[in-house]
C-alpha positions in Angstrom: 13.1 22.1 -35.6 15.5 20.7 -38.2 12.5 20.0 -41.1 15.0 19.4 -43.6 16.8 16.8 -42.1 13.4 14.8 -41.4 11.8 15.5 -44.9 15.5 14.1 -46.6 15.7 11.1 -44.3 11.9 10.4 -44.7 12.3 11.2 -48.5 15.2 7.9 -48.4 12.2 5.5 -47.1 13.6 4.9 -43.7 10.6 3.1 -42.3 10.7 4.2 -38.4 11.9 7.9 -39.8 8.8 7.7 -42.0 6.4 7.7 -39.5 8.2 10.0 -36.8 7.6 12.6 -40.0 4.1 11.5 -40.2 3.5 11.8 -36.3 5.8 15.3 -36.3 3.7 16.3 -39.5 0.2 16.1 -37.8 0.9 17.3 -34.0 3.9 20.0 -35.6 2.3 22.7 -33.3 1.6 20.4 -30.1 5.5 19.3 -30.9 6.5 23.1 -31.3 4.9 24.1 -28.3 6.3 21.1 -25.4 9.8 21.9 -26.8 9.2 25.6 -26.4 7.6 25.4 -22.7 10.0 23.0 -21.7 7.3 20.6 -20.3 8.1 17.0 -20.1 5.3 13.8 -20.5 6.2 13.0 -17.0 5.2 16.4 -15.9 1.8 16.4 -18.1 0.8 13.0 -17.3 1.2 14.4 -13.1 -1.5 17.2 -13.7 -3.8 15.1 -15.6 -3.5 12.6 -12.9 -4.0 15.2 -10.1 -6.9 16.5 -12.0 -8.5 13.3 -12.0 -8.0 12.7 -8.6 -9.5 16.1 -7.7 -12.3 16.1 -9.7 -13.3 12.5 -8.0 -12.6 14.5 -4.8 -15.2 17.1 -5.9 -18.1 14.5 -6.2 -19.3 16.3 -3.5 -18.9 20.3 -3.7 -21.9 22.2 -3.8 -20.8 24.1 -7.0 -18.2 23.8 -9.5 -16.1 26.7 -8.7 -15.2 25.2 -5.3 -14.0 22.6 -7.5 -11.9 25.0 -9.8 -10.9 26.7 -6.7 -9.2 23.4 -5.4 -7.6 22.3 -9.2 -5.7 25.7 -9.0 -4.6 25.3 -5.5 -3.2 21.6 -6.2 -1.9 22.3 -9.5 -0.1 25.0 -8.8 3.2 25.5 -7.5 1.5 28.6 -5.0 1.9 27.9 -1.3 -0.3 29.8 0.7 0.1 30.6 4.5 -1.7 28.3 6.9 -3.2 29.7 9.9 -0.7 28.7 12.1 2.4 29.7 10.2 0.9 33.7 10.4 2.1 33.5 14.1 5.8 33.9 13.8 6.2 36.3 16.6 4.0 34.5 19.4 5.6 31.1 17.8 9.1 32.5 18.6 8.0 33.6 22.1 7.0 30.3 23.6 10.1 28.6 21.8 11.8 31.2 23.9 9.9 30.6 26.6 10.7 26.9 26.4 14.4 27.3 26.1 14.8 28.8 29.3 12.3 26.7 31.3 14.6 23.9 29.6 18.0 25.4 30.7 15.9 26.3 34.5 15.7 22.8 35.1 19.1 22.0 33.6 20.6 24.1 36.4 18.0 22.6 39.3 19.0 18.8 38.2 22.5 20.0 38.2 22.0 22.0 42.1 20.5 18.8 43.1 23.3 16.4 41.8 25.7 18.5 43.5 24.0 18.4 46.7 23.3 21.7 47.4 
């Protein structure tokens, strides 16, 4: 963080500089630490929102750790595997299946347009 550069323009009595080296003075580490992780205020201001939300959710959970439980899920960027996503073989069986009961009655509308 270029210190120097604030201290000298804060040091000339700028007024707006003079409190950004105030603000930077007392949160230096918080500062330090959003420029390090890369994390914006819009992205902060989503979790703390999705927390909220959650937590009003979880009025009714019979412990607390059911609410944890569902703060990970939602603020994580994990996608586990629903139930019916597991079936990817029977899944592409019926699609099969479908295609040619589709292309079946193609060719029978087709027999009967011909009038065979």
């Amino acid at each position: 963080m270029p210190d120097g550069w604030l201290h000298r323009a804060a040091y000339r009595e700028i007024g707006p500089v003079v409190a950004v080296e105030k603000k930077v003075g007392r949160r230096r580490a918080d500062v330090v630490a959003a420029v390090a992780l890369g994390i914006g205020n819009g992205r902060v201001e989503s979790i703390n929102n999705k927390i909220k939300v959650t937590a009003r959710m979880g009025y009714g959970f019979r412990n607390a750790g059911n609410l944890v439980a569902l703060l990970m899920l939602r603020c994580s960027d994990g996608h586990p595997a629903l139930p019916w996503e597991d079936r990817g073989e029977e899944r592409r069986k019926v699609d099969e299946r479908r295609r040619r009961d589709r292309e079946r009655d193609r060719k029978r509308r087709r027999k009967v347009a011909r009038g065979n």
